[in-house]
N, C-alpha and C positions, 0 to 999 in steps of 0.2 A: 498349479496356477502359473498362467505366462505371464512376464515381468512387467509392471505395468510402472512409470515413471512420473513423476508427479515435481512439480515446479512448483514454490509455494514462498509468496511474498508477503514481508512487513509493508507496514504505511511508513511511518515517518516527517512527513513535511519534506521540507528542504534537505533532511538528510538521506531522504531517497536519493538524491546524486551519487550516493555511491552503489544502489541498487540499479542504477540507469547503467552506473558503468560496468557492473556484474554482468548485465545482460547486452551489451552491446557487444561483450567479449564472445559469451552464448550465440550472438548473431554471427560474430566475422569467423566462428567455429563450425559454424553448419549445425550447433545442438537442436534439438527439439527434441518436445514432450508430448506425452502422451494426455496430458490434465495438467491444468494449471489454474493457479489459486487467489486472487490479489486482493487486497484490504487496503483502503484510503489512499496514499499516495503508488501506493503498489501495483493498486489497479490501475490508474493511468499508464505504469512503466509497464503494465503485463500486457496491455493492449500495444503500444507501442514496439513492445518484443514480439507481440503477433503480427503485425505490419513489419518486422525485419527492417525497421528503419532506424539506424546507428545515428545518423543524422538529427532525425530528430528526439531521439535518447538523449543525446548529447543535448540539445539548444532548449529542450522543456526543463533539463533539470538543472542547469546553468547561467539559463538567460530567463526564457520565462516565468519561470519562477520566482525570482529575484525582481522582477520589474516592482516598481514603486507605485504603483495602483493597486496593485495585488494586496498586498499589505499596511496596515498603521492608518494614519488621518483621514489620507485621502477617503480611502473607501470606506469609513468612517460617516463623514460627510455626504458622500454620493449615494453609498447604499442602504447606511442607518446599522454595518455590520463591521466588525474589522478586518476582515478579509473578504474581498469583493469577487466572490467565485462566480458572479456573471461577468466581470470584468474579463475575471482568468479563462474561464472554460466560452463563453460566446464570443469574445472579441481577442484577446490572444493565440486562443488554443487556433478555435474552428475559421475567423475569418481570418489573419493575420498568416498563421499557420498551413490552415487549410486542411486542418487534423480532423481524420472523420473515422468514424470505425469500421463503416463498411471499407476501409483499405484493407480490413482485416481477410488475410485469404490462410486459414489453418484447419487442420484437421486435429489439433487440439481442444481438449474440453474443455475450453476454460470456465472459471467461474467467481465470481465478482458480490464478495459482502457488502452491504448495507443494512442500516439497522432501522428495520420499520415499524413506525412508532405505534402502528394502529395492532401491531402481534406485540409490541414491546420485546424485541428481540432483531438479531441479525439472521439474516435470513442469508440463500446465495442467488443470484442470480446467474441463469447461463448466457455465453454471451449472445445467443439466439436473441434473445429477450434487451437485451443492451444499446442503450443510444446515448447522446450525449449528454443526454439530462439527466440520467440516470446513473452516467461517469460522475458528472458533479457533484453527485450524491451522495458518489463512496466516497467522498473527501471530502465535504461537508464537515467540518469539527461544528460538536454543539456550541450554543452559547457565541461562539465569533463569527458564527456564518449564521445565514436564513434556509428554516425548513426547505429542503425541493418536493413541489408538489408532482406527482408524474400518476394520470389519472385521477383514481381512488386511494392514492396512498400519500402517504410520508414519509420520506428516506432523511434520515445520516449518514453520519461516517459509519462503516461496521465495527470500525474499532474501537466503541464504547465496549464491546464485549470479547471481538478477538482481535487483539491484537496482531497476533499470528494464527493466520489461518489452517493449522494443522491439523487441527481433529476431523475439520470437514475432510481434509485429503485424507485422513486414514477411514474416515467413515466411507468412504468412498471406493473403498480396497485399494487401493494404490498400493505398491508392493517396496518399493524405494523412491527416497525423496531429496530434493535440492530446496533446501532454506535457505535463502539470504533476508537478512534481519540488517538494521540501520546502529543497531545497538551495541556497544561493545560485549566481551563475552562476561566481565562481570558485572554486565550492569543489574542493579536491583530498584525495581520498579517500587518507590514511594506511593503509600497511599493514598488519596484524593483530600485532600482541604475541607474541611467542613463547609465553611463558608461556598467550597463551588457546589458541593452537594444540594444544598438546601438553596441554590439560586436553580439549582438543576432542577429540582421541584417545582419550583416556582414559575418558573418558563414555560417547562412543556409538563403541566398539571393533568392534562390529558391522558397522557401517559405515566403509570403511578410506577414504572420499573424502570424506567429509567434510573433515576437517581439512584436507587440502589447498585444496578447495573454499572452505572458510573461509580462506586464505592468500592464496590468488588473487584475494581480494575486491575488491583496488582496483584489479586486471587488470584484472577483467571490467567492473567498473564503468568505470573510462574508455573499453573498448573501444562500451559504452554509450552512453557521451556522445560518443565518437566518429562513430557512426552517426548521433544525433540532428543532431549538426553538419552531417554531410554532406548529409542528406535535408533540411534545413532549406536549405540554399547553393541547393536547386533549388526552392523555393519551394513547397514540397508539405507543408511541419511548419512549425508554430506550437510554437515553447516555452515553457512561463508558469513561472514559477519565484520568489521572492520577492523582492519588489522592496528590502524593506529586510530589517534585521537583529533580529527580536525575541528576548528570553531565552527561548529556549524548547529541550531539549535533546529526544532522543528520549526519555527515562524521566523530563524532568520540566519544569516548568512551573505556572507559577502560574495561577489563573482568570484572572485579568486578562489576562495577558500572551497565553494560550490565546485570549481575545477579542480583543484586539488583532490577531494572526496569522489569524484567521478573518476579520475585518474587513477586510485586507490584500489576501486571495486575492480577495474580492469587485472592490476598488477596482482591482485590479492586471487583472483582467477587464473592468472598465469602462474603464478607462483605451487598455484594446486592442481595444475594442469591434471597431472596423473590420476589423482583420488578422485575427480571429477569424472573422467572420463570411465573410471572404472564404475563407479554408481551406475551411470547413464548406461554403459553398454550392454545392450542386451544379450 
């Protein structure tokens, strides 16, 4: 079997800044992939990595992100949600910005979870299939955001179920893999709250697995890091994950500190310069 290489990204929030920085590094390096993977805030940065645009890597996960509409009262009041992801994704992203997917020019497979409510499960999408509404989607957290309708369906975040999108890349025969994850390496992913569970019912009734699915979350996610570990033991995955500890939470984050953690992903990629390139090289 020829070596087939596979790119494969966390969500995070705001702590995507230092997956923004991971892969800007990936950009001024000339890397690319043969498949690539993103999950909630990851699929934003995995589109953005398709577009080869360092620039706006940088100002999404540093500035835009951080703007104060996006999050807390305001969009509260304006959209009836606490994070105003028509605000972020229609009037930041696309008009402000000017961020659009068809800048995307790759010959990469990419592919972009969502978790649709009417399969009750994450599904992938390819980015064939991919538009901006659909972006909003994979980032969509339950509960602080409003369903995206697109069509006949219902999308969330995918990362009610994967957190890290890796099994789709090994189901996919990928042969070796580049993980970056937002998380430090011992972090241990906490159960869900009763209380979010049973409002998680309560909300989207329609859908009877969700809430479960949202229970299960730190199941799945270790059975996650579970596989990264194994595929890594055979020398086939590179993991980059952060090297230190900044304040930076998923809903929040200071400019500064959002630079700080961009600046990190970059250094933390230099510093592995070697083991990277070996993965990658066919």
């Amino acid at each position: 079997m020829s070596k087939k290489i596979a790119l494969v990204l966390e969500g995070g929030g705001m702590r995507g800044a230092y997956t923004a920085g991971c892969l800007s590094w990936l950009v001024d390096n000339g890397i690319e992939f043969d498949s690539a993977y993103g999950i909630s805030t990851g699929a934003v940065h995995l589109t953005t990595f398709l577009m080869k645009d360092v620039k706006m890597l940088y100002h999404t996960s540093t500035r835009t992100i951080n703007d104060k509409g996006v999050i807390g009262l305001k969009p509260l009041l304006k959209e009836g949600a606490i994070c105003s992801y028509n605000y972020l994704f229609n009037i930041k992203l696309k008009k402000e910005l000017e961020y659009d997917i068809k800048n995307v020019y790759t010959n990469c497979d990419a592919h972009y979870g969502v978790y649709d409510l009417s399969q009750g499960k994450t599904i992938y999408l390819p980015l064939k299939d991919m538009n901006m509404n659909i972006l909003k989607a994979c980032c969509t957290l339950p509960i602080i955001g409003h369903i995206v309708i697109e069509g006949d369906h219902e999308y969330l975040d995918g990362g009610i179920t994967k957190m890290i999108p890796i099994e789709k890349a090994v189901e996919d025969n990928n042969t070796d893999y580049l993980i970056i994850t937002t998380k430090p390496l011992d972090y241990i992913r906490k159960p869900a709250k009763d209380l979010v569970v049973k409002l998680m019912a309560k909300v989207y009734k329609r859908c009877p697995t969700i809430a479960n699915d949202y229970k299960n979350r730190h199941l799945n996610y270790q059975k996650q890091i579970d596989l990264i570990k194994k595929i890594e033991s055979t020398g086939h995955l590179f993991y980059r994950y952060p090297s230190q500890t900044i304040d930076v939470s998923r809903l929040r984050g200071k400019t500064e500190d959002l630079i700080k953690l961009y600046e990190l992903g970059r250094k933390d990629m230099e510093d592995n310069k070697e083991a990277i390139l070996k993965i990658i090289k066919k």
